[in-house]
GUMAR-301243 format. One line per 2 residues: number of its first residue (from 1); their letters; for each residue y, z, x of N, C-alpha, C. Coordinates in pm, 1 decimal. Example, Ala and Ser with C-alpha at 12.3 -4.5 7.8 and 13.67 -1.06 7.14 Angstrom:
BEGIN
1 = AS = -569.0:780.0:1319.0:-450.0:780.0:1230.0:-330.0:780.0:1320.0  -225.0:708.0:1285.0:-106.0:714.0:1367.0:3.0:787.0:1290.0 .
# end
This chain:
BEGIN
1 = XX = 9566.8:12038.1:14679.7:9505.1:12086.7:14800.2:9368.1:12148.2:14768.9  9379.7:12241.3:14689.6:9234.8:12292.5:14673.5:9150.4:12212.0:14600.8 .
3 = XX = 9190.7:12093.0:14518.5:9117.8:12027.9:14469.2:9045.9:11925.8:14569.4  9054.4:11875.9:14645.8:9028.8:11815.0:14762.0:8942.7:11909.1:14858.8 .
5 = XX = 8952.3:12022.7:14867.1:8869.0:12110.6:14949.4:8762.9:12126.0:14825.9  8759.8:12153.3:14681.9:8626.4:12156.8:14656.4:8543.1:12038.8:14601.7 .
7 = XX = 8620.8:11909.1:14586.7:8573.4:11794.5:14599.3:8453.6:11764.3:14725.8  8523.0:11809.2:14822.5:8438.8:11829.6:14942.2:8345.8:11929.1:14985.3 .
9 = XX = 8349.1:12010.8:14874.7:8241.3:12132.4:14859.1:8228.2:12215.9:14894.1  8416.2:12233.6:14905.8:8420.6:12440.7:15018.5:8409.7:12529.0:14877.4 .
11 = XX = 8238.2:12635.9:14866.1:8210.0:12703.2:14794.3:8341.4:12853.9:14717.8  8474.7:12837.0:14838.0:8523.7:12966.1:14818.7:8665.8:12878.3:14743.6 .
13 = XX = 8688.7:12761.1:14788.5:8758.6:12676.1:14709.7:8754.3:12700.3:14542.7  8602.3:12651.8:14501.3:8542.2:12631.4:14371.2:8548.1:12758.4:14323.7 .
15 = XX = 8506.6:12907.8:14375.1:8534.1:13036.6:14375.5:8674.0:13072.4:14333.1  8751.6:13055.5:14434.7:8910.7:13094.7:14375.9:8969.8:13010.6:14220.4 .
17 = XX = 8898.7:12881.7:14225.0:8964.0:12814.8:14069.4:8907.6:12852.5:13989.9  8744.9:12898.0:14022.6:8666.6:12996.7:13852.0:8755.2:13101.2:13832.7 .
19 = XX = 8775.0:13196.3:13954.6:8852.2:13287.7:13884.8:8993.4:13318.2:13846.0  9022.2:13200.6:13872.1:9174.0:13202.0:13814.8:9144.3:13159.8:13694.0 .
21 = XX = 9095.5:13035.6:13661.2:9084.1:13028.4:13542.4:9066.7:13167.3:13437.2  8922.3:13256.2:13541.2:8849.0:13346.2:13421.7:8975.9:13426.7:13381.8 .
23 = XX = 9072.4:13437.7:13502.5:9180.6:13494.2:13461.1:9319.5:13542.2:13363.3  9341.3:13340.2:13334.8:9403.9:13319.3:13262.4:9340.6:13324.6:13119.9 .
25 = XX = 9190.4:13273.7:13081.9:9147.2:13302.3:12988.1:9151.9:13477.7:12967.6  9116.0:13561.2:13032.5:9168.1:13711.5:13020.3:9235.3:13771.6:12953.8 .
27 = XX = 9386.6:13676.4:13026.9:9500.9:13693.4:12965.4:9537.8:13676.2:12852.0  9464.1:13518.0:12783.2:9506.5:13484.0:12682.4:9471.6:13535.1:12575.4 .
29 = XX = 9319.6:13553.5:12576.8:9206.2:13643.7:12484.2:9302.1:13769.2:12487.3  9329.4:13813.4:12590.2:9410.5:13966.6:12499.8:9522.2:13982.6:12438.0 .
31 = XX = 9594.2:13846.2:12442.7:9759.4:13858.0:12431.9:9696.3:13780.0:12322.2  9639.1:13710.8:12257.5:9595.5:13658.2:12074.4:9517.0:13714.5:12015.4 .
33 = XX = 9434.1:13873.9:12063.1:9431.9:13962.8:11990.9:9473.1:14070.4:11952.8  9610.5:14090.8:12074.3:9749.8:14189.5:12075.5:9809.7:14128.6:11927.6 .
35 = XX = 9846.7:14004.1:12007.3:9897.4:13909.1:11819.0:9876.7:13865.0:11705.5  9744.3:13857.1:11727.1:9668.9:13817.0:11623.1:9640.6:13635.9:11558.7 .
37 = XX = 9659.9:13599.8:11703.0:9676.8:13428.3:11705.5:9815.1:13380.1:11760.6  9803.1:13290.5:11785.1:9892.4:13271.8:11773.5:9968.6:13084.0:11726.8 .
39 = XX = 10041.7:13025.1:11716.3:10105.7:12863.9:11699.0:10093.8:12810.0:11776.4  10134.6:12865.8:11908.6:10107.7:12734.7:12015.6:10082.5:12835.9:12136.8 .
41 = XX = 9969.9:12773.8:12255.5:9998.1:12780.4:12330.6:10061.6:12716.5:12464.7  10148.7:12781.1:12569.1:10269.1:12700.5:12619.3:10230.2:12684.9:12779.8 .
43 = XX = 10209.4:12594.3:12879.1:10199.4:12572.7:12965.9:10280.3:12519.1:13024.6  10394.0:12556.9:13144.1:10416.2:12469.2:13207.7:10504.1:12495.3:13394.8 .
45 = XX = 10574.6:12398.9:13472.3:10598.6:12419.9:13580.0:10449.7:12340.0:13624.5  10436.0:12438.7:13754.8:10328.3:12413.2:13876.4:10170.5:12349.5:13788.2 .
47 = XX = 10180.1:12442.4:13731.6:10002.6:12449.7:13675.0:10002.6:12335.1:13542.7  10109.2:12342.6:13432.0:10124.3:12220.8:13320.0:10181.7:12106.8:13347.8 .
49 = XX = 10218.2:12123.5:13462.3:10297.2:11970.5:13474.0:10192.7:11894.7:13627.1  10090.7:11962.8:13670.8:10056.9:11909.1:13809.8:9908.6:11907.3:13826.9 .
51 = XX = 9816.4:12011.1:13746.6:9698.0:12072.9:13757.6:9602.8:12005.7:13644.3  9585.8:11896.1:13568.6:9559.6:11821.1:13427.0:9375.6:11881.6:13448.0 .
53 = XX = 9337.5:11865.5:13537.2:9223.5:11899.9:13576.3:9173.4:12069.8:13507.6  9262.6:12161.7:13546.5:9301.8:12274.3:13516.5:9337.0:12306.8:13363.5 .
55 = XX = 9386.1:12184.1:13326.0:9479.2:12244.2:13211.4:9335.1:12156.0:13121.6  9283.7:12035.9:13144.0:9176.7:12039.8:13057.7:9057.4:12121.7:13038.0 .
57 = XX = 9033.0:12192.3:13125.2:8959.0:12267.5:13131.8:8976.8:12383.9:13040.5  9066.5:12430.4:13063.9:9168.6:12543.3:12995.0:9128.8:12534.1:12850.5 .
59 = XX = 9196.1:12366.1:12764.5:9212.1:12302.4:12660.5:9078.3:12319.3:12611.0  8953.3:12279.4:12664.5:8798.1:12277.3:12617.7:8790.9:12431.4:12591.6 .
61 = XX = 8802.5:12503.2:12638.7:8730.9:12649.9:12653.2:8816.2:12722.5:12531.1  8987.1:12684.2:12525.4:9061.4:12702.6:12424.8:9027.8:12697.7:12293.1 .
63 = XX = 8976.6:12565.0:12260.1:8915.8:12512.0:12155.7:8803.6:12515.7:12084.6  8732.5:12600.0:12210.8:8599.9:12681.5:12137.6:8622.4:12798.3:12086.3 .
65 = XX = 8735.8:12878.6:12112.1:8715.3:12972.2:12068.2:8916.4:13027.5:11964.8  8978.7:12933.5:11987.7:9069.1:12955.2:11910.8:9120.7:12876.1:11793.8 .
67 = XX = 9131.0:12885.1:11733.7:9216.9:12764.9:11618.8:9230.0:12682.4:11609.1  9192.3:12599.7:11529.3:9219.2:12450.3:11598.5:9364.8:12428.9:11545.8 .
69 = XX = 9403.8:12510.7:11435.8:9582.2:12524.2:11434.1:9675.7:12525.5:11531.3  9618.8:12584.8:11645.9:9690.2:12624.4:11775.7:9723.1:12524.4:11840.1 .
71 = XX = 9843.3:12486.0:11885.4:9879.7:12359.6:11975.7:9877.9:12419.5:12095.9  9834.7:12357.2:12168.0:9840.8:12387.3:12310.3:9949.8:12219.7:12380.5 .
73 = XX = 10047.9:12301.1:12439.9:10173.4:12221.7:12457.3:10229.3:12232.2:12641.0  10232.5:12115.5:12690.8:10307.7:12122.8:12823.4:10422.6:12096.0:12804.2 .
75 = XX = 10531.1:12173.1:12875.1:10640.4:12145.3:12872.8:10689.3:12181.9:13023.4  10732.1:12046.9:13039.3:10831.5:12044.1:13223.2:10933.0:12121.9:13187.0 .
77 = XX = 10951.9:12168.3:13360.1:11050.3:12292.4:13351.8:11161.0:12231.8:13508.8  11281.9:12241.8:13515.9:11350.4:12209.3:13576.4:11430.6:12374.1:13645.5 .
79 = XX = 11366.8:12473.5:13679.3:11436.3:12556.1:13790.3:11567.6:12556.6:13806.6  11572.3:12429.2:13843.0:11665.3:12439.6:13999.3:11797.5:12388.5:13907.3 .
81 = XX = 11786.8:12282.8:13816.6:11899.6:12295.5:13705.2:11959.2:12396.8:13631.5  11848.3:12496.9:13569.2:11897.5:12616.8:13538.6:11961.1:12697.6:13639.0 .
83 = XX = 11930.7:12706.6:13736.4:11990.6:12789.2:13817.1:12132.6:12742.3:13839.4  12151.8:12582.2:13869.8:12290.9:12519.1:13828.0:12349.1:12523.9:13729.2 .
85 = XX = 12313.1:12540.8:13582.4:12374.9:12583.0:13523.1:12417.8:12699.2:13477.2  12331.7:12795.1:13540.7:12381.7:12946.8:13521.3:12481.3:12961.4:13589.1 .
87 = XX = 12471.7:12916.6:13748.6:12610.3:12979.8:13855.0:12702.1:12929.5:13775.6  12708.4:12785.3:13741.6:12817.0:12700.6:13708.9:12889.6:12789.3:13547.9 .
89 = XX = 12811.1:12831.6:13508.0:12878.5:12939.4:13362.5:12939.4:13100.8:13398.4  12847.3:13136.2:13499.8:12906.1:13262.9:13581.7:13011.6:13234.1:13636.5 .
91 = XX = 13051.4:13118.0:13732.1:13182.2:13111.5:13817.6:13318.2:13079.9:13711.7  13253.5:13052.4:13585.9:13414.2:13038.5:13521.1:13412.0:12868.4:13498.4 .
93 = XX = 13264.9:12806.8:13477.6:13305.8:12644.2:13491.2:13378.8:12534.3:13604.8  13433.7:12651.5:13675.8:13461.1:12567.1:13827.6:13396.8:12546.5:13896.1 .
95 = X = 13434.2:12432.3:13954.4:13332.4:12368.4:14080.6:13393.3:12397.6:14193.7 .
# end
């Protein structure tokens, strides 16, 4: 959706994805100098499995300034299974 609104050149569109991004870079810059690097970084759900646009972007800016040791990794996430398999271990394995 928003990619399509700033394809088409709504300025507050292009606005909200700089700063999410600047955001997540924020995040990351402080949580790999809390750690001190780190092996991989992990993306996934909504934004690693749907956003490639996003996540390359991410990947370039990553790579300038972290490790090139560092994997940066998507991994799909299934919710709604976990949540089936949690009730299904809470109720005792009955259906």
């Amino acid at each position: 959706m928003i990619k399509g609104k700033i394809k088409k050149g709504n300025k507050r569109a292009r606005l909200a994805l700089d700063v999410f991004l600047h955001r997540i870079k924020r995040y990351l810059g402080a949580y790999l100098l809390l750690l001190g690097g780190a092996d991989a970084i992990i993306f996934t759900a909504g934004i690693g499995e749907h956003y490639k646009g996003v996540i390359n972007r991410l990947k370039a800016d990553i790579r300038k300034t972290v490790s090139t040791k560092t994997k940066i990794l998507i991994i799909p996430t299934d919710e709604e299974q976990m949540i089936a398999e949690l009730t299904y271990a809470l109720i005792g394995g009955r259906a």
